[in-house]
DRENBA-872698 format. One line per field, with one value per residue (C-alpha): residue in one letter; z, x, y. Coordinates in pm, 1 decimal. Layout:
BEGIN
base	A:... .
up	Z:... .
east	X:... .
north	Y:... .
//
This chain:
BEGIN
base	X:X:X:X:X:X:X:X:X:X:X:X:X:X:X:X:X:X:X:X:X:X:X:X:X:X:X:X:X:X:X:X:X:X:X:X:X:X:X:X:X:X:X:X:X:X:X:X:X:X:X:X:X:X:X:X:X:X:X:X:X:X:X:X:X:X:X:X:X:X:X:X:X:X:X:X:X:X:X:X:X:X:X:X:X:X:X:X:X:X:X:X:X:X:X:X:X:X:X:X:X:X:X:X:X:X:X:X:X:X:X:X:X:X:X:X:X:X:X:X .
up	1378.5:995.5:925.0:1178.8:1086.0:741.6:797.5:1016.7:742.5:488.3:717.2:758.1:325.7:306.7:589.3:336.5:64.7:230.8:364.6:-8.3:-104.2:80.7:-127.6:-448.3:-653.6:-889.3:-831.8:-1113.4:-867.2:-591.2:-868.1:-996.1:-692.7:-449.4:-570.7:-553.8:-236.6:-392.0:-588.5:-262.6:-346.1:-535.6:-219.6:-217.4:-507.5:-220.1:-28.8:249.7:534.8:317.4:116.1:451.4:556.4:267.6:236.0:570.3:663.6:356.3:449.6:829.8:928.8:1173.6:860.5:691.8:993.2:1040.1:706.8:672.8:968.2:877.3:567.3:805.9:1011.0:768.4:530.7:237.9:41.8:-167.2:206.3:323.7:-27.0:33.1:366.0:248.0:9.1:236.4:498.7:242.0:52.0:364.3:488.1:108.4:175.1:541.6:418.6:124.8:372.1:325.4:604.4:701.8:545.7:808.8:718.7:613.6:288.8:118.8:148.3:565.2:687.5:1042.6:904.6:808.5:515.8:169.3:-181.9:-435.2:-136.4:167.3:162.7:430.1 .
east	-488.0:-342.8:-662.5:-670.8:-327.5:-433.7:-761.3:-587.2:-350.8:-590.7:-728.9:-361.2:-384.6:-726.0:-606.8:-285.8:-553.8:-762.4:-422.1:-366.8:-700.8:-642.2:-305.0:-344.7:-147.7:-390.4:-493.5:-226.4:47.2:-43.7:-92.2:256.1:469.1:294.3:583.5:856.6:966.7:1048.8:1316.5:1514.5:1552.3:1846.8:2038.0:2063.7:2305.5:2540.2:2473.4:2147.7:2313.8:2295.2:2011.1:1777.3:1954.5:1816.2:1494.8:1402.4:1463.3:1222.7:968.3:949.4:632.2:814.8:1024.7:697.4:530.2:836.3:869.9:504.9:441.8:759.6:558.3:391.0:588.5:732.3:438.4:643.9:385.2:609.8:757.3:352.3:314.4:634.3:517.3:219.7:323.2:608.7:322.1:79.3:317.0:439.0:116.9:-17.1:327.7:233.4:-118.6:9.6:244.6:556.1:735.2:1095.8:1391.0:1644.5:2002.4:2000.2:1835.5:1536.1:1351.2:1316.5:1121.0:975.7:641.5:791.7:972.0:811.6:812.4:714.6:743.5:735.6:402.2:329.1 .
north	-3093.2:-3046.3:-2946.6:-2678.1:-2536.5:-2539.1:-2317.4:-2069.0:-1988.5:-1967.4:-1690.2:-1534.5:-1550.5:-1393.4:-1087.9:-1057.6:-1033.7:-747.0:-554.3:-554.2:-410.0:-136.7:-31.7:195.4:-137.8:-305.1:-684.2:-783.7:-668.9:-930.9:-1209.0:-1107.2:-1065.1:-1364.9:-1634.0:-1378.4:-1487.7:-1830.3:-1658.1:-1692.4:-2088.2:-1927.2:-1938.4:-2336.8:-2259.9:-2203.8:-2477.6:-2593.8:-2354.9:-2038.4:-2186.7:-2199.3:-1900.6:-1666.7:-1884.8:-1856.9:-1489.5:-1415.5:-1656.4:-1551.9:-1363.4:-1165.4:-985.4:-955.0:-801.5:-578.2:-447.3:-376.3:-192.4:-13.9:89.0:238.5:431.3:525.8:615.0:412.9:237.7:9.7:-119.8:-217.6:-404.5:-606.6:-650.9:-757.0:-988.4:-1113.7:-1258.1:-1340.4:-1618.4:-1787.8:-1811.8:-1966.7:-2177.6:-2329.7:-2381.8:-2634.0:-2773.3:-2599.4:-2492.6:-2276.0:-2496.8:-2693.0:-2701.6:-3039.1:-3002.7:-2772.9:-3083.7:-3047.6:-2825.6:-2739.7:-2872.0:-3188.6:-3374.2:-3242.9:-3381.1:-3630.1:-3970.7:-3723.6:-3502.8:-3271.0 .
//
């Protein structure tokens, strides 16, 4: 079943890939922006309930979805390439394993315990 879950996010990564294509960015801004999201790790500076907090509302597809299609609504092209970029990292993340963060540490996630003793 891993294997499954795996493939079907590659194919959520390669659909982030072509919504990309069709912005006027160049290929360096995708490259450049994809771990941004991981910047919200920050939060666990403040403890695992704000840590998972910040982590997971910027690693949810439903914000992703949201803020792109508000790109569109909206006609904001900046707001489809965060969009973009939003759903394209958390679907690289879930394909390597890494899931949304519990409470109890950054090490918990909904896809199971990750690290060095604990891979996914």
């Amino acid at each position: 079943m891993k294997t499954i879950i795996k493939l079907e996010e590659l194919g959520l990564f390669i659909l982030g890939i072509y919504l990309f294509s069709l912005l006027n960015y160049e290929w360096w801004w995708f490259l450049t922006l994809i771990l941004a999201p991981d910047l919200l790790m920050l939060g666990y500076l403040f403890g695992n309930k704000s840590g998972a907090f910040f982590y997971n509302f910027f690693h949810h597809r439903g914000i992703a979805v949201l803020v792109y299609l508000s790109g569109i609504y909206f006609q904001i092209e900046i707001l489809k390439l965060a969009g973009i970029i939003l759903f394209s990292h958390s679907a690289m993340d879930r394909m390597f394993g890494y899931g949304l963060k519990l409470v109890t540490g950054f090490q918990d996630t909904h896809l199971g315990k990750i690290g060095k003793n604990n891979t996914v």
